[in-house]
C-alpha positions in Angstrom: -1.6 201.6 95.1 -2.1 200.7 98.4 -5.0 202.0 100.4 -3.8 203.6 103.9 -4.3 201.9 106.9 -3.7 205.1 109.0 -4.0 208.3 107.3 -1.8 210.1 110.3 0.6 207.5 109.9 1.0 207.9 106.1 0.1 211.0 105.2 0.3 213.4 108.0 -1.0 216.8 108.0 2.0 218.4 108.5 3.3 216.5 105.1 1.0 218.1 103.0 1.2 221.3 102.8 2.2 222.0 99.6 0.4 220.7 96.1 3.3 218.4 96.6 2.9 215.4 99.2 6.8 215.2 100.5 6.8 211.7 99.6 6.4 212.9 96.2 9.0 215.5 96.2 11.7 212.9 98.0 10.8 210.4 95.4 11.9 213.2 92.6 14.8 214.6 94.8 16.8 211.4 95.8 16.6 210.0 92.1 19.9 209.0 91.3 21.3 208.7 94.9 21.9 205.9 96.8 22.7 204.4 100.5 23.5 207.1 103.3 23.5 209.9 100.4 19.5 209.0 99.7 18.7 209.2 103.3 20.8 212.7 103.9 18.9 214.0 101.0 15.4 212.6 101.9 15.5 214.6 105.5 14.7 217.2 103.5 11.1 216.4 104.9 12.2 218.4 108.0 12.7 221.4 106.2 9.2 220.4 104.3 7.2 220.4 108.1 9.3 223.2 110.3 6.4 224.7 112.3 3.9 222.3 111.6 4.3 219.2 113.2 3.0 220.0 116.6 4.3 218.0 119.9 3.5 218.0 123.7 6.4 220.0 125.3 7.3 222.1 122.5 5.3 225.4 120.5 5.1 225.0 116.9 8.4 227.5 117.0 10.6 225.5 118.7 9.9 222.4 117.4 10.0 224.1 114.1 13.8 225.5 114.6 14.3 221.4 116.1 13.2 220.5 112.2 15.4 222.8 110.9 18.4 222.0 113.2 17.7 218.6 111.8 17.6 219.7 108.2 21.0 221.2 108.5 22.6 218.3 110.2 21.8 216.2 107.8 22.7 218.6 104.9 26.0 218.8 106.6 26.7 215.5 106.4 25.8 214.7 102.9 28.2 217.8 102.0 30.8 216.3 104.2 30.4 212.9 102.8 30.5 214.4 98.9 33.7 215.7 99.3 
């Protein structure tokens, strides 16, 4: 394993905030997937942080609904691309 350099940079807060790290639960959920399928799949981490991740400009609602705007794009797309 390899020890962290930055523990903001690779294992924010907002990541863990289940008993589950998110890079954990991508590792598990885009087994068997590949390419752009993979990556559609693995921004599940949006829907993992909504209303956690804070940034200047936004309240932890709106960028919240942002992360779960994202989520559905990309949800959208690996539906589109599956059929």
């Amino acid at each position: 394993m390899v020890t962290p350099v930055n523990p903001k940079v690779e294992h924010p807060t907002y990541y863990n905030s289940t008993r589950m790290e998110c890079i954990e639960m991508l590792d598990r959920i885009c087994e068997g997937y590949s390419g752009v399928a993979a990556f559609d799949i693995g921004q599940c981490k949006y829907l993992n942080r909504a209303g956690l991740k804070a940034e200047e400009g936004y309240s932890k609602y709106e960028k919240g609904l942002e992360d779960l705007k994202k989520f559905g794009f990309y949800l959208n797309d690996f539906y589109q691309r599956a059929n």
